[in-house]
ZAMARGU-4260 file (C-alpha; in steps of 0.2 Angstrom, whole numbers, plus 5000, padded with zeros to 4 digits):
<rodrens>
0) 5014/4881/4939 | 5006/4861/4940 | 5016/4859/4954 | 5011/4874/4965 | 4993/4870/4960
5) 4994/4855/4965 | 5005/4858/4982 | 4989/4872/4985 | 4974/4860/4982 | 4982/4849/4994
10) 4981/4859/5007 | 4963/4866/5004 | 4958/4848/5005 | 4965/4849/5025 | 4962/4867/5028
15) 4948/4871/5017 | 4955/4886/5011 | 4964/4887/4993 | 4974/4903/4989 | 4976/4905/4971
20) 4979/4923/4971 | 4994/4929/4960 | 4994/4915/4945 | 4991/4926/4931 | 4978/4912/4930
25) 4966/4916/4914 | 4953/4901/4918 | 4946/4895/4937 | 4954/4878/4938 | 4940/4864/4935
30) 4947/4853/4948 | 4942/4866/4960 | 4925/4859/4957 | 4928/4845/4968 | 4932/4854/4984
35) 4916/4855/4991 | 4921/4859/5010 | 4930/4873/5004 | 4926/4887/5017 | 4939/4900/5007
40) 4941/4904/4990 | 4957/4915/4984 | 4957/4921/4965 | 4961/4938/4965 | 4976/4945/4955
45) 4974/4933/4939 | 4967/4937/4922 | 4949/4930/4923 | 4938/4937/4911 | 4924/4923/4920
50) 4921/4913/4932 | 4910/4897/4931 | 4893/4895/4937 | 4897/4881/4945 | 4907/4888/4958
55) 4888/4890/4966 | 4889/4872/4968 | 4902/4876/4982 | 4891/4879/4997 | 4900/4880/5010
60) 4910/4893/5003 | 4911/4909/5016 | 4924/4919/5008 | 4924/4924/4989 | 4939/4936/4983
65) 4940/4939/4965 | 4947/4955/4966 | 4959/4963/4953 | 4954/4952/4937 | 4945/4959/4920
70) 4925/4951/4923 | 4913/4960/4916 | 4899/4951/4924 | 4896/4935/4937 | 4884/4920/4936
75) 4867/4923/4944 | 4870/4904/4953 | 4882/4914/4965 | 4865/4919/4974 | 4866/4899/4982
80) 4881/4902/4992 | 4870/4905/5006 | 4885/4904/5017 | 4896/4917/5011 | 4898/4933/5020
85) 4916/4940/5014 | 4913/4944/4994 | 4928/4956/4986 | 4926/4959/4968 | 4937/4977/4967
90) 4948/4982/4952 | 4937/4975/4940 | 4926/4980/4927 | 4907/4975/4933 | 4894/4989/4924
95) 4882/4985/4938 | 4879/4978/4955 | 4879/4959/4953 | 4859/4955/4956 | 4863/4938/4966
100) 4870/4948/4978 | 4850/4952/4984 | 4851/4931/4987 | 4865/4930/4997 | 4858/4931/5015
105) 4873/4929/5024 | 4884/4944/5017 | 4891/4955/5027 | 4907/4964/5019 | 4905/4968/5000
110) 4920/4977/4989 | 4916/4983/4974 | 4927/4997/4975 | 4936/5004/4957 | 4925/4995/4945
115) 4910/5004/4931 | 4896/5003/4943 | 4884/5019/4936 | 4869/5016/4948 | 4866/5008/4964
120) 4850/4996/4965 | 4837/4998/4977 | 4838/4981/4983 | 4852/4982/4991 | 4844/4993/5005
125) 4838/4978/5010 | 4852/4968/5013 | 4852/4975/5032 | 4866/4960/5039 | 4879/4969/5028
130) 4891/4976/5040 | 4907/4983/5027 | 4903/4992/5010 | 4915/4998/4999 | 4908/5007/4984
135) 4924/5019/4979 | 4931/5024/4962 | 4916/5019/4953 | 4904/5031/4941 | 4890/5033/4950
140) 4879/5045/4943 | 4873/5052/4960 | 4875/5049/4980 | 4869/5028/4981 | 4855/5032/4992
145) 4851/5012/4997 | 4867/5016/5008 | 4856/5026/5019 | 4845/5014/5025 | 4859/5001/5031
150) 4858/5005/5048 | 4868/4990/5052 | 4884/4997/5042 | 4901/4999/5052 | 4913/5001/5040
155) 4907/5014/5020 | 4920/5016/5007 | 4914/5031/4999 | 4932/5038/4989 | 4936/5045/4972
160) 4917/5047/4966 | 4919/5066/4963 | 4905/5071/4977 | 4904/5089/4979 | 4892/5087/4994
165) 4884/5072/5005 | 4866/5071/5012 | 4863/5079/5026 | 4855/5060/5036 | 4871/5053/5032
170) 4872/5055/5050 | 4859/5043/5051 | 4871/5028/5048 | 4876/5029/5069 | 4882/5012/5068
175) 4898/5018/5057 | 4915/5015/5063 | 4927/5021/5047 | 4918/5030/5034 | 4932/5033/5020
180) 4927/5050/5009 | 4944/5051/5000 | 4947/5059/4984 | 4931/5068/4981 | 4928/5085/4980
185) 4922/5089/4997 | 4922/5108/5002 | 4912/5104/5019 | 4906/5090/5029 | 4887/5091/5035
190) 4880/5095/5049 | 4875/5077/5055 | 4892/5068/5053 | 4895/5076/5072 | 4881/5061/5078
195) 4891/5047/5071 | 4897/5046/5090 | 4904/5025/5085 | 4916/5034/5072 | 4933/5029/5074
200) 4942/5030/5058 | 4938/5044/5046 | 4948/5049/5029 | 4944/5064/5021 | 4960/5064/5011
205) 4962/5074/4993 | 4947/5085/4996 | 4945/5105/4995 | 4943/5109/5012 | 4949/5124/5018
210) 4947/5121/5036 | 4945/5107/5051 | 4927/5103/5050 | 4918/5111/5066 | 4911/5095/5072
215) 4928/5083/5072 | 4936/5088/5087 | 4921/5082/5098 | 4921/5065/5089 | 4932/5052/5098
220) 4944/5048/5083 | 4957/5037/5085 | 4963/5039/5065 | 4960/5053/5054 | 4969/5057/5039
225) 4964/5076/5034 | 4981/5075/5020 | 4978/5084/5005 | 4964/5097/5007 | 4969/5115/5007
230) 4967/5117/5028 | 4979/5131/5035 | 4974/5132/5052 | 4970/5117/5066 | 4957/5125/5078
235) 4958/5113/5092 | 4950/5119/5108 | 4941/5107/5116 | 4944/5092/5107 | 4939/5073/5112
240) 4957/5066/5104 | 4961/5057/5119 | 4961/5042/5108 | 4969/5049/5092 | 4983/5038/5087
245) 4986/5041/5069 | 4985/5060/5063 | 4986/5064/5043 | 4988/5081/5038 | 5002/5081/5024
250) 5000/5089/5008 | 4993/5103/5017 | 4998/5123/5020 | 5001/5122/5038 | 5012/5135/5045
255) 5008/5131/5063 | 5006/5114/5072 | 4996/5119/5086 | 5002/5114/5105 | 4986/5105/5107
260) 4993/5089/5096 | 5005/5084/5111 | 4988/5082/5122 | 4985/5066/5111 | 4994/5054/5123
265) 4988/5038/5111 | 4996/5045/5097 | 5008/5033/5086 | 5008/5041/5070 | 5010/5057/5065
270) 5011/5061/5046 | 5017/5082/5042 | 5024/5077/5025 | 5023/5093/5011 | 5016/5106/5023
275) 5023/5124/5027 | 5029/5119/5044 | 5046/5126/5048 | 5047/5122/5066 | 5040/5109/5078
280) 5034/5114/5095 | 5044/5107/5111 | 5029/5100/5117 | 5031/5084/5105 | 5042/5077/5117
285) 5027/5073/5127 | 5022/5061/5114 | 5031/5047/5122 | 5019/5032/5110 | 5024/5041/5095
290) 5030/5026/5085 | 5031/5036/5067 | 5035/5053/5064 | 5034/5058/5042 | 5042/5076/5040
295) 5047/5073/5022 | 5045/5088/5009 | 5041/5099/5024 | 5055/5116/5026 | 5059/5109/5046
300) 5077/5111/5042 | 5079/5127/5032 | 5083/5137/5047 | 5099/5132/5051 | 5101/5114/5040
305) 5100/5104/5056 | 5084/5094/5062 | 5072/5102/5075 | 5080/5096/5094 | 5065/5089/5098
310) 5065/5075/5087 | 5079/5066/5097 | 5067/5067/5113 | 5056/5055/5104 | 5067/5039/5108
315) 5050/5030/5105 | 5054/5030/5084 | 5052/5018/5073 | 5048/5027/5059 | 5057/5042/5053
320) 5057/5051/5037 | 5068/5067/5036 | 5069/5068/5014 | 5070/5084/5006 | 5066/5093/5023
325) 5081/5108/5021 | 5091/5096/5033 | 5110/5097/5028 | 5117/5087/5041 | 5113/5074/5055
330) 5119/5076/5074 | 5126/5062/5083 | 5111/5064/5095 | 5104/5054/5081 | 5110/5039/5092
335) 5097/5043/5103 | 5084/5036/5093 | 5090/5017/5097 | 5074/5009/5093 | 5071/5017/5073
340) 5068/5004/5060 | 5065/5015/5047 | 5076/5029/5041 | 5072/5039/5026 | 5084/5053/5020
345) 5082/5055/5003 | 5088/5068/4993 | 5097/5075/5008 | 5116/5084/5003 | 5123/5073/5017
350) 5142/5071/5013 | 5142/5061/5030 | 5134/5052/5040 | 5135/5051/5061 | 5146/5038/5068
355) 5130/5033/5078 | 5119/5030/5064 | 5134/5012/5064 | 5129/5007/5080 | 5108/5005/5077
360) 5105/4989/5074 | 5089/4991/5073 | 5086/4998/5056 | 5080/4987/5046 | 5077/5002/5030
365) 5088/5016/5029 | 5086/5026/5012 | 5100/5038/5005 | 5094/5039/4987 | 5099/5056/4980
370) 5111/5060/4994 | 5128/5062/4990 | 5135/5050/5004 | 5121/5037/4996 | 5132/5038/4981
375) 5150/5040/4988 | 5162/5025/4990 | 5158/5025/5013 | 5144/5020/5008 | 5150/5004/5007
380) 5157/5002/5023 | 5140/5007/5031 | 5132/4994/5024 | 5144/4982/5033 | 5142/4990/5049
385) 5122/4987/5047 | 5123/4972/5041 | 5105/4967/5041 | 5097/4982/5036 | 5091/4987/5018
390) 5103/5001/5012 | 5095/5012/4999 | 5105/5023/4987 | 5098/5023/4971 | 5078/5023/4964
395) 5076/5007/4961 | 5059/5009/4952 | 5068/5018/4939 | 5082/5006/4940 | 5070/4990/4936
400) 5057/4997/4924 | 5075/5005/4915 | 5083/4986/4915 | 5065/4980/4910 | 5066/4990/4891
405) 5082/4985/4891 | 5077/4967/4891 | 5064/4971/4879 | 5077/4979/4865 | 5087/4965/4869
410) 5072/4954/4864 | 5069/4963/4846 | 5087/4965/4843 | 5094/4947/4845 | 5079/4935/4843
415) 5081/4929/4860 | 5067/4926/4871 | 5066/4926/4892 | 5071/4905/4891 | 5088/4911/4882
420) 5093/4925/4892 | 5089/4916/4908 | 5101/4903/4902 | 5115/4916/4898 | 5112/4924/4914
425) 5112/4909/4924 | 5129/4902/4915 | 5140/4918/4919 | 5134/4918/4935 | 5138/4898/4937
430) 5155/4899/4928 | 5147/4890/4913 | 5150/4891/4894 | 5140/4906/4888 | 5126/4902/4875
435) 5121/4913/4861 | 5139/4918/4860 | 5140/4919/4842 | 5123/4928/4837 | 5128/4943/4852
440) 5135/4959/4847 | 5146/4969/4862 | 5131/4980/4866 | 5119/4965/4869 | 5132/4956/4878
445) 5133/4973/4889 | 5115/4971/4893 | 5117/4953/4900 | 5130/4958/4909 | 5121/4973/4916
450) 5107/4961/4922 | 5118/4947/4929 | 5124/4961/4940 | 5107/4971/4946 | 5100/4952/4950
455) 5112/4942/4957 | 5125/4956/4965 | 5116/4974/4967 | 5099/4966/4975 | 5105/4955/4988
460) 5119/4965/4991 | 5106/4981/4997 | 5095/4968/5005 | 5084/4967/4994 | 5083/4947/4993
465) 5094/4933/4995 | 5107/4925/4978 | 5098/4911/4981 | 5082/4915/4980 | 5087/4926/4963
470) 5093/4909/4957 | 5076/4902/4960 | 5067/4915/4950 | 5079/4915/4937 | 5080/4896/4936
475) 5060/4897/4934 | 5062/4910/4920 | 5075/4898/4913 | 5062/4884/4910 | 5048/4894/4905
480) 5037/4896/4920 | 5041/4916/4924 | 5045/4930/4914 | 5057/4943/4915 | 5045/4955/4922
485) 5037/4946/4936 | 5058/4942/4941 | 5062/4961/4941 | 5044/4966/4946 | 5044/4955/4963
490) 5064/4962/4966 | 5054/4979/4963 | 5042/4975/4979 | 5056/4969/4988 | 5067/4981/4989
495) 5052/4995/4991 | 5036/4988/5001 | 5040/4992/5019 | 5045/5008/5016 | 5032/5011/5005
500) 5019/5004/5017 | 5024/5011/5032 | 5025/5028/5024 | 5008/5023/5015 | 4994/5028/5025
505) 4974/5034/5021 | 4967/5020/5011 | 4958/5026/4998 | 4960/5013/4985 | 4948/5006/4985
</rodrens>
């Protein structure tokens, strides 16, 4: 840990910026203190409960991120960093809107998304140069009217507050380009949001609306995510989607994709996850930009257990998710998809796969979890046809959280800590004499064994990271500097963050 801080503070002397993001660190550094040109400041994703007052004394500071720690409250000498316009403080657990935030003429994004904010002060209508405000997942104990008088605003995070209705001069904010309203309790959408002719990105995600919003299709959208509501029915006469090039509507009962979607020739993704949708129209193939195309958990293939013809017209795919669709088999036209990078087939009964499927060297994911191919013996073989994609057969979230209270039982049982088990771990994978030997009974042993072979053989055999880099991990483990669960926590992210983040889309987090 000394070394990488000190490897990082050299390089915020040239650069001026210091990521410290991810340390587990429990206390800012002091030395930090020194750096007074530092334009970036990085300490999200640590334990801090505080952070110095000093840290005003660094006024030339520009960007603050102290998201995803435990502070409860901040210094009030933050107001002198009269410089700083980027301030992130989500995922924490701030009761109130930090008053130096009223001295910090500069500002123009501020996250305080998923904290215990109850109130918004009236001050902060007067902080007209903020241009970003992120202010979901807090209790607020009523709309933040402040919000409506910053004219200025481009960009309102508004999720997860539990709003059953929105002020009807929310219009009012013309200058907005994303307004996010995910994960409230939204039945409608008033009357003035049809001014906000600048609106580009608009999430309505996990609402209660029953229907498209009349005044949507005559704003110029280029992303709208629509996913989790209770909409039937997509009324799209007359639409201004020219533009649209991402379209949310999973998690809805659509029985119907209207004809009017292939009119959206900017369109790139396409996400029809959990709906009612047996069939896609044949205008799709029009969609020549379409770049991803999510079908999962939606009955496309119950008809006759084969995928609809005109996804193989699509030969723009990158993205393709086909899980738990009815699908029971893949045509070879599967070929025909030459520039797919993703492939997601989960819990599909393939026995087989297409010969094709060999030949795309493209892939970099394919996922057969739950499939019975994903767990027959040609699996193997498949995987050294393709041999730099990420082949997915089993769940590995369940497999690494599983080996995780495996290792914790191992702990109680034995004695040993994470230094020792490193150590046996890295000696049977080094041909070494194995430690511990006599203080091991055969199921503990089995344990080890079972480790040894999920870290140093089963990940970098599916892609998931390289042996080497295991030995690093384990080797930092083995001299005290990394637990157990950060090892199996960043193999975890490896082997599931782009599929997760390309299949990922409203943001709503925050």
């Amino acid at each position: 840990m000394r070394v990488m801080l000190a490897e990082r503070l050299g390089t915020a002397e040239k650069t001026g910026k210091l990521d410290l993001r991810g340390l587990v660190l429990g206390q800012v550094p002091p030395v930090i203190r020194a750096l007074r040109n530092l334009v970036e400041l990085d300490l999200g994703s640590n334990a801090l409960t505080e952070v110095p007052a000093w840290l005003g004394e660094l006024t030339s500071l520009e960007v603050l991120r102290l998201e995803r720690n435990a502070l409860e409250d901040l210094p009030r000498k933050l107001g002198r960093l009269d410089k700083l316009r980027v301030l992130e403080l989500s995922h924490n657990k701030l009761q109130a809107v930090p008053s130096f935030v009223a001295d910090l003429p500069a500002l123009v994004s501020l996250d305080l998304g998923q904290n215990r904010v109850e109130s918004v002060p009236r001050w902060l209508a007067d902080r007209s140069a903020l241009r970003a405000l992120v202010l979901g997942k807090n209790p607020l104990d009523a709309f933040p009217e402040p919000v409506l008088a910053l004219s200025g605003l481009t960009e309102l995070g508004l999720a997860g507050l539990g709003f059953e209705a929105l002020p009807g001069d929310l219009g009012a904010l013309v200058a907005l380009q994303k307004l996010d309203l995910g994960e409230n309790r939204l039945s409608g959408l008033p009357a003035s949001i049809g001014k906000l002719g600048a609106l580009r990105a608009l999430v309505l995600r996990g609402n209660r609306l029953t229907e498209l919003p009349p005044m949507l299709p005559g704003l110029r959208l280029r992303a709208l995510d629509v996913a989790g509501n209770r909409i039937g029915a997509l009324p799209l006469a007359g639409h201004a989607w020219d533009e649209m090039e991402a379209l949310e509507l999973g998690d809805n009962p659509l029985v119907v994709l209207p004809e009017e979607v292939a009119a959206f020739a900017a369109l790139r993704r396409l996400d029809l996850r959990s709906t009612w949708l047996e069939s896609l129209p044949d205008v799709l193939a029009r969609l020549t930009g379409l770049r991803t195309l999510l079908l999962a958990g939606s009955p496309v293939g119950l008809r006759d257990g084969k995928p609809p013809d005109v996804l193989f017209t699509l030969e723009g795919l990158e993205e393709l998710d086909l899980s738990l669709t009815g699908i029971t088999a893949l045509p070879e036209a599967l070929g025909w998809l030459s520039r797919l990078k993703f492939l997601w087939l989960q819990g599909i009964p393939l026995t087989s796969v297409p010969a094709a499927l060999r030949s795309m060297k493209h892939l970099e994911e394919l996922d057969l979890t739950d499939t019975p191919f994903g767990r027959s013996d040609e699996v193997e073989a498949l995987t050294a046809a393709l041999p730099t994609t990420r082949v997915v057969c089993v769940d590995w979230a369940a497999t690494y959280r599983a080996m995780l209270g495996d290792v914790y039982i191992l702990r109680d049982d034995t004695g040993l800590d994470d230094v020792e088990i490193a150590k046996w771990v890295l000696a049977r994978e080094r041909g070494g004499r194995l430690p511990a030997a006599g203080r091991l009974r055969p199921v503990d042993e089995e344990v080890l064994e079972r480790l040894h072979t999920l870290v140093f053989m089963q990940a970098p055999r599916r892609r998931v990271t390289t042996r080497s880099a295991v030995g690093v991990m384990v080797d930092l483990v083995a001299r005290d500097q990394l637990g157990w669960h950060e090892v199996l926590e960043q193999l975890l992210e490896g082997a599931h963050a782009s599929g997760m983040k390309s299949r990922r889309i409203g943001d709503t987090s925050r």
